[in-house]
Wavefront OBJ file of the C-alpha trace (Angstrom):
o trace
v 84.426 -37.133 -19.233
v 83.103 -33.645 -16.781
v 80.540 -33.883 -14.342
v 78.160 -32.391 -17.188
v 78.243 -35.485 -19.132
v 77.941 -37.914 -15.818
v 74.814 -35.861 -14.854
v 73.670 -36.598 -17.991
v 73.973 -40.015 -18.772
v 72.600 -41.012 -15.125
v 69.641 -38.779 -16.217
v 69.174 -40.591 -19.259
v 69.111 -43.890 -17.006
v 66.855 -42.692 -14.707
v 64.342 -42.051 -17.478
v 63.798 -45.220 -19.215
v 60.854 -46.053 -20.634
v 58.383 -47.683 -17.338
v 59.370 -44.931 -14.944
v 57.219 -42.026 -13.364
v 58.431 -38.472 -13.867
v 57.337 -35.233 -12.810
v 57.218 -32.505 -15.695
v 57.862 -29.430 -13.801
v 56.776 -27.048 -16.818
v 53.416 -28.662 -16.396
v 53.173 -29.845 -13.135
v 52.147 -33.045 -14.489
v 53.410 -36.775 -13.657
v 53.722 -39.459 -16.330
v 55.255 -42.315 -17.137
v 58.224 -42.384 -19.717
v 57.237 -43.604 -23.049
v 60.101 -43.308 -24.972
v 62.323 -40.543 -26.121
v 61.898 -38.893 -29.357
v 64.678 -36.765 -30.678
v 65.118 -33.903 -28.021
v 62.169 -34.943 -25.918
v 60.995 -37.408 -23.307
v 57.511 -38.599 -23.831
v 55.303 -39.137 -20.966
v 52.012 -40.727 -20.650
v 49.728 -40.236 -17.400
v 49.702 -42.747 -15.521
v 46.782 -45.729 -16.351
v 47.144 -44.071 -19.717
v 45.687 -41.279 -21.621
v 47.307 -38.754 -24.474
v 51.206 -38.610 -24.474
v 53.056 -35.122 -24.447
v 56.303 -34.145 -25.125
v 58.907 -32.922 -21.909
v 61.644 -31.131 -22.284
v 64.317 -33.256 -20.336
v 65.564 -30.262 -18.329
v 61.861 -30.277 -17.195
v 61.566 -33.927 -15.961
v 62.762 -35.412 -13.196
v 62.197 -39.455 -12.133
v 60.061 -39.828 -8.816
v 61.310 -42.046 -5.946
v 60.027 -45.077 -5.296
v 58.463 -43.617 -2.395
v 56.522 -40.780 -4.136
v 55.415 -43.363 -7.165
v 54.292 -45.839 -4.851
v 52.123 -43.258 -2.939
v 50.923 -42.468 -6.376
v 49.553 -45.818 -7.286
l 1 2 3 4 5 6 7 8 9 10 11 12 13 14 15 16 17 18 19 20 21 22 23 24 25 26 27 28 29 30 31 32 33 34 35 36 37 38 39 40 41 42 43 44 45 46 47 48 49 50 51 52 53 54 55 56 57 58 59 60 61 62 63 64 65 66 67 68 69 70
């Protein structure tokens, strides 16, 4: 297994469905949802319309940042 495939299967942990994620394209943070063939889908937070991330696009927020957030 590279380093490519590490990075991406801690990714893939880090954004399980509960967690809050920044989507850099859109500046916008949501929680996971679920993941739908090549996308992560993200719901604001306290709910509202999901959208579709790229996953190169989303990163999980700290505990520290989503706390501040709540």
């Amino acid at each position: 297994m590279d380093s490519e495939q590490v990075l991406m299967m801690c990714d893939d942990m880090a954004l399980k469905p509960g967690v809050l994620a920044l989507d850099m394209q859109r500046g916008k943070v949501g929680e996971v949802m679920d993941h739908w063939g090549a996308h992560i889908q993200l719901r604001p937070k306290g709910g509202g319309r999901e959208w579709d991330a790229h996953p190169d696009e989303v990163r999980p927020l700290g505990d520290d940042i989503a706390d501040g957030e709540a």
